[in-house]
Structure formats: C-alpha cells, structure tokens
C-alpha positions as CSV (number, residue, x, y, z in Angstrom):
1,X,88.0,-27.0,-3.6
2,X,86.2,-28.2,-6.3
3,X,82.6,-27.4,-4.3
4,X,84.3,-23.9,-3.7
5,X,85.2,-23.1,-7.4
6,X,81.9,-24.6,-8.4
7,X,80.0,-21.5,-5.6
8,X,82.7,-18.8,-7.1
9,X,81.1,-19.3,-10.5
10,X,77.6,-19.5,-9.6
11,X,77.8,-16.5,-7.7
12,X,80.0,-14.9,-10.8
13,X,76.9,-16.6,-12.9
14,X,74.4,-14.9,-11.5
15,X,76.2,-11.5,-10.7
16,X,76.5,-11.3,-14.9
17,X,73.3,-12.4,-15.3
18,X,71.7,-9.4,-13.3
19,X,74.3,-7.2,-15.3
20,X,73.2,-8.8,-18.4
21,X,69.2,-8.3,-17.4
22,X,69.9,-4.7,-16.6
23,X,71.3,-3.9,-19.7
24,X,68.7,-5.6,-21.7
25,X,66.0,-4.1,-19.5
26,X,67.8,-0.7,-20.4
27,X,68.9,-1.1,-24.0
28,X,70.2,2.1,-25.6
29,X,68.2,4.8,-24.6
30,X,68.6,8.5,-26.4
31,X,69.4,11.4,-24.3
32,X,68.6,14.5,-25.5
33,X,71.5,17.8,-25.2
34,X,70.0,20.7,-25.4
35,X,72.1,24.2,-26.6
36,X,73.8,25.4,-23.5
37,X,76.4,24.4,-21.5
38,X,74.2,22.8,-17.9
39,X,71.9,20.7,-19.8
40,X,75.1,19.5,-22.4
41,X,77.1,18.2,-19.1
42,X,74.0,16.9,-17.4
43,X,73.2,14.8,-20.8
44,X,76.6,13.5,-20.4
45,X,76.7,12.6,-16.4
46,X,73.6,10.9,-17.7
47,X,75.1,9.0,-20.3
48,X,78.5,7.6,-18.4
49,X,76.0,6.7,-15.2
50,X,73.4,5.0,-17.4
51,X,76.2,3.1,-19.5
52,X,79.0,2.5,-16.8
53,X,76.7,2.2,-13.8
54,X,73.3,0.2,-15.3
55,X,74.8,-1.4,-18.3
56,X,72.6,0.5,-20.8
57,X,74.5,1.7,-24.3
58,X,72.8,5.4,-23.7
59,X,73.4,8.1,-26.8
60,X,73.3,11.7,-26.5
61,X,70.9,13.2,-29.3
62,X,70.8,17.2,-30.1
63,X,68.0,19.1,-29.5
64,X,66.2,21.6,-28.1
65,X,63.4,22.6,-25.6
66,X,60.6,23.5,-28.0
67,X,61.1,20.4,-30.6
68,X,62.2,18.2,-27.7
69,X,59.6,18.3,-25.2
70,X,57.2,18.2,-28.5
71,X,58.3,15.3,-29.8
72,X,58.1,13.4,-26.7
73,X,54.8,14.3,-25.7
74,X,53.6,13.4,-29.0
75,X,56.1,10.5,-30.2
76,X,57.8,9.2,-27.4
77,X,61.3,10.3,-28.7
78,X,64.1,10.9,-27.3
79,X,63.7,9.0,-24.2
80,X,65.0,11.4,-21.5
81,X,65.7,15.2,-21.4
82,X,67.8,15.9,-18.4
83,X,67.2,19.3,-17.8
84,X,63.7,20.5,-19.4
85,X,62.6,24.0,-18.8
86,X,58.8,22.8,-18.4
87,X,57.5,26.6,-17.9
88,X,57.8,27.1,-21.7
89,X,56.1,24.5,-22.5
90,X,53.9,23.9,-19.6
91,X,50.4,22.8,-21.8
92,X,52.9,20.9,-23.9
93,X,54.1,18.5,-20.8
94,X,50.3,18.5,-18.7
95,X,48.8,17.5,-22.1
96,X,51.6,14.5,-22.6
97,X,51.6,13.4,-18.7
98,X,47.7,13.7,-19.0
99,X,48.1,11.0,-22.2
100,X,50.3,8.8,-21.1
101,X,53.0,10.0,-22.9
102,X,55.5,11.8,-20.7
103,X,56.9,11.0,-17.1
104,X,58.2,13.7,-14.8
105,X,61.2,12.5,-13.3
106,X,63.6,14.8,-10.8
107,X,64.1,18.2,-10.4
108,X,67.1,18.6,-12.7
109,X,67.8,21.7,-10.4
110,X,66.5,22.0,-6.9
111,X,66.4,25.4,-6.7
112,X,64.8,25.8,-10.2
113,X,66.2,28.2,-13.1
114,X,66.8,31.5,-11.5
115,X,66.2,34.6,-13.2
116,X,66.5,38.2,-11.3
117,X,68.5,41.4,-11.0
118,X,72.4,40.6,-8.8
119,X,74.9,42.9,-7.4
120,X,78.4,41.4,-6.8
121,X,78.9,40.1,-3.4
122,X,82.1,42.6,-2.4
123,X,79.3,45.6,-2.9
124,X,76.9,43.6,-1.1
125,X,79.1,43.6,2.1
126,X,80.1,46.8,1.9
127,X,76.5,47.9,1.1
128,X,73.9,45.9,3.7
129,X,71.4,48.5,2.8
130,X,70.9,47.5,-0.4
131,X,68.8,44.1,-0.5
132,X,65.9,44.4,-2.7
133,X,65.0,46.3,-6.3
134,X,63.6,49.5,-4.5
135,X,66.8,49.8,-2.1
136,X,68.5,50.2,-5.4
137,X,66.4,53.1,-6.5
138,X,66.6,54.8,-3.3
139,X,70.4,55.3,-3.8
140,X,71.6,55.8,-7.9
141,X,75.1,57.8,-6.9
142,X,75.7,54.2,-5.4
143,X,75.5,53.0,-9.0
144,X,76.9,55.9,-11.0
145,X,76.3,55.4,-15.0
146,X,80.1,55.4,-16.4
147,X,78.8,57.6,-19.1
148,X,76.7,60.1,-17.2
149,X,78.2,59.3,-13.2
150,X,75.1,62.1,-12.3
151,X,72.8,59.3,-12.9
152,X,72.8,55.4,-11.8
153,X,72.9,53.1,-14.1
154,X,70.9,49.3,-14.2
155,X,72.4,46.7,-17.1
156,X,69.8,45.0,-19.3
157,X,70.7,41.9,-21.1
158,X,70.6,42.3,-24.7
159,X,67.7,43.1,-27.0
160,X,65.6,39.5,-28.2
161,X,66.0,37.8,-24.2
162,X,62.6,37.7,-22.5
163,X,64.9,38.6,-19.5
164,X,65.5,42.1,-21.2
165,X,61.9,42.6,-21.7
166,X,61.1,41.9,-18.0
167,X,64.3,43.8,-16.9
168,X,63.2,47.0,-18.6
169,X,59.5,46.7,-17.7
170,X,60.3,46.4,-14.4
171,X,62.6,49.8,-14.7
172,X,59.5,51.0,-15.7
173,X,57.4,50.1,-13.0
174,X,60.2,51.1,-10.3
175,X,60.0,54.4,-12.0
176,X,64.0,54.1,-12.7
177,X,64.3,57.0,-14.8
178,X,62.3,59.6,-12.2
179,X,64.8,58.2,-10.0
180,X,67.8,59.3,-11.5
181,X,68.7,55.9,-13.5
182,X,69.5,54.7,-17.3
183,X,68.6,51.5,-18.5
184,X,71.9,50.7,-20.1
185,X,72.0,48.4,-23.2
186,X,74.6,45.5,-23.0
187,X,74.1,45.1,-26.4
188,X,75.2,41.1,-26.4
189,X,75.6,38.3,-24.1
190,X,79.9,38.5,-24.0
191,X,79.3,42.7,-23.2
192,X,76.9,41.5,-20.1
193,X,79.1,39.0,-19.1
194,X,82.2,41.6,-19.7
195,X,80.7,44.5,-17.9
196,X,80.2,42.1,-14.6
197,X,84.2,40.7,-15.3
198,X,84.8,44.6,-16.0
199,X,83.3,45.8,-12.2
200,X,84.2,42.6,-10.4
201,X,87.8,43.1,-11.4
202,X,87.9,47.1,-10.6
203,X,85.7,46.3,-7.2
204,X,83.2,48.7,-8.8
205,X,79.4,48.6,-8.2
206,X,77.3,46.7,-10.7
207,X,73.0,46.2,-10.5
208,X,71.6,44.4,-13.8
209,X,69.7,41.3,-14.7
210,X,71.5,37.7,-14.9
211,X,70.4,34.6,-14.4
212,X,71.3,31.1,-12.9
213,X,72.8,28.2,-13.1
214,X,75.7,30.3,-15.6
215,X,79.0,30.0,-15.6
216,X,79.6,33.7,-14.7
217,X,78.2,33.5,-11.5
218,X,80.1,30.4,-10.9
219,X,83.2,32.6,-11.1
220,X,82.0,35.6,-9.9
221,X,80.2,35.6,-6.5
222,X,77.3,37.3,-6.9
223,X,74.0,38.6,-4.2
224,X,70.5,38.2,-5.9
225,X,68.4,41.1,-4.9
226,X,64.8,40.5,-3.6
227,X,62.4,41.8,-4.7
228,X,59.4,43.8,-2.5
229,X,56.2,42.0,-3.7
230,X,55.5,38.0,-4.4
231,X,54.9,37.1,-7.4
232,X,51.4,37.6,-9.1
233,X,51.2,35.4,-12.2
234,X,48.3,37.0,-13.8
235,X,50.1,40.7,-14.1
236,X,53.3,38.6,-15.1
237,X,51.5,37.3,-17.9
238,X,49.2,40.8,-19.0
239,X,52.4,43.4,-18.7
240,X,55.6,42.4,-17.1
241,X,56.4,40.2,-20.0
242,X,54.9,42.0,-22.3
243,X,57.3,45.1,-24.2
244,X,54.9,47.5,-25.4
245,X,52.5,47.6,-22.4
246,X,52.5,50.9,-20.7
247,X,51.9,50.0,-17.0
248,X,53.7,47.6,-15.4
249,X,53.3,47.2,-12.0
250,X,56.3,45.7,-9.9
251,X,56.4,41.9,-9.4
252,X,58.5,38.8,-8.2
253,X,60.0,37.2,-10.9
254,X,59.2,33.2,-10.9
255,X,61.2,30.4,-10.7
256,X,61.1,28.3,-13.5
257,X,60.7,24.6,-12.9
258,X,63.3,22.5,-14.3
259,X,63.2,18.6,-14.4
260,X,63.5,15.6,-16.0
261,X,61.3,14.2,-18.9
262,X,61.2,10.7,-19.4
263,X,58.9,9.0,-22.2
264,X,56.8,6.5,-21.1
265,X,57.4,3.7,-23.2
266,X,61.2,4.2,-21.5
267,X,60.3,4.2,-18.0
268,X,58.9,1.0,-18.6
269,X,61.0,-0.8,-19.9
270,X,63.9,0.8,-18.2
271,X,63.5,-1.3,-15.0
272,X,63.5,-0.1,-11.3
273,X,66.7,0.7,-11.1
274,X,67.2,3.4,-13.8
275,X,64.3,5.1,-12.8
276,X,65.2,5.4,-9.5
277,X,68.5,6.9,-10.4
278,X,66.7,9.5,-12.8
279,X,63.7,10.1,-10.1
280,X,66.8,11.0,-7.3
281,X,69.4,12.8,-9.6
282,X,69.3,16.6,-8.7
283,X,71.9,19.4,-8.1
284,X,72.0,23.2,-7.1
285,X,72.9,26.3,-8.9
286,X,75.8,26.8,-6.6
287,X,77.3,23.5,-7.9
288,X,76.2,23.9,-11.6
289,X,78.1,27.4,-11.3
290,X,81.4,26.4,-9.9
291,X,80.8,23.3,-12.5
292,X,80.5,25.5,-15.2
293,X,82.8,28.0,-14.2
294,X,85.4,25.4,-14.4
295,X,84.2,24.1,-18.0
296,X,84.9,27.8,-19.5
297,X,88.2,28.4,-18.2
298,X,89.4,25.4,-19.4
299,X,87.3,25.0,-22.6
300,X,85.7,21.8,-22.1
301,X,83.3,20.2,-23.3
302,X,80.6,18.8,-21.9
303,X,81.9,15.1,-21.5
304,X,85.1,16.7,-20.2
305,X,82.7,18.6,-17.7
306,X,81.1,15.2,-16.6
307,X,83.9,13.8,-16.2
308,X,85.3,16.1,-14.0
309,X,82.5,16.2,-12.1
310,X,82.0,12.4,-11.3
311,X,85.6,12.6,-10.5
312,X,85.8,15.7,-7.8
313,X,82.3,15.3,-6.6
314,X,81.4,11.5,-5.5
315,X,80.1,12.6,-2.6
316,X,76.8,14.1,-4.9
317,X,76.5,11.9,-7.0
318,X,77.0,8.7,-5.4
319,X,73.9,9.4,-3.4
320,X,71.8,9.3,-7.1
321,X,73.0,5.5,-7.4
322,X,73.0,2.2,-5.5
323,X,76.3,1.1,-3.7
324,X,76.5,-1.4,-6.9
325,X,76.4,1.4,-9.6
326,X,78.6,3.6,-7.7
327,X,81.6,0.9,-7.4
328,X,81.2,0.6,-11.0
329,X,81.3,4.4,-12.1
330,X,83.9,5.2,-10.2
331,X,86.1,2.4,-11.5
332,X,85.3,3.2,-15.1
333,X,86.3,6.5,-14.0
C-alpha cells in the first residue's frame, strides 16, 4: 500500500511538474483584440485555451491592425494577434519575418477574408441564371430600384469603405448605368445591413457588396456571385481601388490573407506545445458567421462568444489541442 501511495504521488509529482513547466515556459503572454467582433472572440478562445488548457496567465490587450502588426514587427509587443489582416500591411509583416521579428502562425480563417458582391440564397434558387457580376447586368427588372422600379438597382456600402470604392468602380467598368442600373448609396453600415434584413424578410431581390466572416451573413444565407475574369493585381492596384480613375476594367476581387502573428521572442519561449496549438488553430467563414450571428442576437460579448463556442463546438476545436489540453478546457468549461 504504502509502495502504491508512494507511485500515486510520483506520478501526481511529475504530472504538476510538467503543468508547472508549461506554465512557466508560457508565462503571461498578451493577446491583442482588435475592433470587430471575429477577431474580439478569437482573442478570447485564445485566452481561455492558452490559460485553461497550457497553464499560461494570457491577457487580452486592445488594438488594432495598423499599430498592432507595427509594433510587433518593430518591438515584439503584443505577443500574438489572432486574426491579422496581413494584406494591409503586407511590407510591414515581410520586413518583420525577414528580421527576425515576427512569426506567421495559422490561417486565422481558412478561406481568407472575403470581400465581393451576394444575392440572398432564396433569389439564388429561384434565379440559377444569375451567377456571376455580368449575369446581373444582363437582367436589371430582376433587380428593380425601389425608387425608380424602371431601372435595377446594385447597393454600395457606405462612403469611406475601400469596399465602396471597388463596388462602384466595378459598376463602372460593368457599364451598370448603360445597362439600366443605379448605384444606390446605403449611406451607413446599420442601412446596408437593414436593406439585406429589409429584402430577406419581404423575399425580395437584393445584389450589393458585403463581405465575410459578418454576422449578417451568418443570419442570413447569402450566394456570393463570381465574378467573369481572375484577378489581375496590377489593374487592382492602378484603378480598381483607386476613386477618381476613369477606366476601370472588370476584375476578381482578392482574398485577403488572414493569420496569426506571433513575435518571436514569444514563440520561443512559449514551448512546443503552444505553438503547435496556435500553428493548427483555424476556422471558416461559415462557422465565424453562425458564431457571430449568435453573438448579436443575444448581445454578447466576446468572452460570452468564446465561451459559447468552446461549449457547442468541441468537435473544432478540440482538434487545435492535445487530448491533455482538451480534458482540461472542457472541464474549466
């Protein structure tokens, strides 16, 4: 017995010791949230996994993408950025990964940030015809304006969104308004989102720009439209972005790269185990959505939101963590 009790507590012994080693290896790492509601609930899945499942004492700090990604490519602070739109910054990250600095970790989204022109799924069934940009300006009485139902109408997300600037260039180079369209004006976020809550609860057709992973298309089902040609950076950059130039040609829209920034000096010292986690954790826009989706209509925030999601979605996430972390999450949980 006493040989027995003696094994229980070395095993016990040693099992707190690797606990103990993890958590020193981690130490209290600083997670940056930036301004919207994906990256605030994927800073937070990152902090209960980190804390709960690999003994670190993780903090979320507030930021940004601009200031963020700068200030760890030049000073190593924070340590992680969970979901980092690198295609704003993409000298920015090159020039700290080229240093030393910076560590790309996971795509934060597999499919990448999504950016493109949607019709709601109801129309899309109805409508088969209707697939890509041009389709749409082959038919405008399928998309009657409600102020002028002669003419169809295509909704632009409001003025200051580089969205809105590509939205209305690429009008232009469909030729919407020889086709018998308007370019109509949402004039704020909350009157895009409403005019797609307006159609979708009416059954009425709706074309206009929107973008993923959003909470709105996590309520509302919603068909991207493809578009004709592939993408051709260099005319991207020289008109398609650009407001004031007078020929844009038509063109794919890109998908931005989204992943996870580490700084170096924390992927070292982090130890295997934690990098492994933040080198396999990755999700889709069709689960950010629904995710998000939930989040608004019950006003959450975004610990509430990772919460819920580490509750109703173990089968993810679990496959981010080893068999030891996972046991421990989902007891904490």
């Amino acid at each position: 017995m006493k040989k027995l009790l003696a094994s229980t507590c070395l095993v016990f012994g040693l099992l707190g010791g690797a606990v103990a080693a993890n958590a020193a290896e981690c130490g209290s790492p600083t997670i940056a949230s930036m301004n919207w509601q994906s990256a605030e609930v994927l800073s937070n899945i990152d902090k209960i996994i980190l804390n709960e499942g690999y003994g670190c004492t993780a903090e979320i700090t507030v930021g940004d993408t601009v200031p963020t990604i700068t200030s760890m490519a030049e000073k190593g602070q924070p340590d992680i950025a969970p979901e980092a739109w690198v295609d704003l910054l993409p000298d920015v990250v090159k020039r700290g990964v080229d240093e030393g600095k910076l560590v790309v970790a996971a795509k934060a989204l597999k499919d990448g940030g999504v950016q493109s022109w949607w019709i709601p799924k109801y129309f899309a069934d109805a409508h088969p015809e209707i697939r890509t940009f041009a389709d749409v300006f082959k038919n405008p009485k399928l998309f009657p304006d409600p102020e002028d139902p002669s003419k169809g109408a295509v909704v632009n997300g409001p003025q200051g969104w580089g969205g809105t600037v590509v939205t209305a260039q690429l009008f232009k180079a469909y030729g919407g308004e020889k086709a018998g369209f308007t370019l109509v004006d949402s004039g704020s976020a909350a009157g895009l989102d409403g005019s797609i809550a307006k159609a979708y609860e009416r059954k009425q057709p709706w074309v206009g720009y929107y973008w993923a992973p959003t909470a709105i298309l996590g309520k509302y089902e919603m068909v991207k439209l493809a578009q004709d040609v592939p993408n051709d950076p260099a005319e991207w950059k020289r008109c398609n972005t650009v407001a004031d130039c007078p020929d844009p040609k038509p063109n794919a829209w890109p998908v931005d790269q989204v992943v996870t920034l580490v700084a170096k000096p924390f992927s070292e010292k982090a130890g295997p185990d934690v990098m492994a986690y933040l080198n396999k954790r990755s999700w889709d826009n069709a689960t950010v959505n629904k995710l998000m989706a939930w989040m608004t209509d019950n006003q959450a925030t975004g610990e509430d939101g990772a919460k819920h999601f580490l509750k109703e979605n173990a089968d993810v996430w679990s496959t981010w963590v080893s068999p030891e972390a996972a046991a421990k999450i989902k007891a904490s949980l």
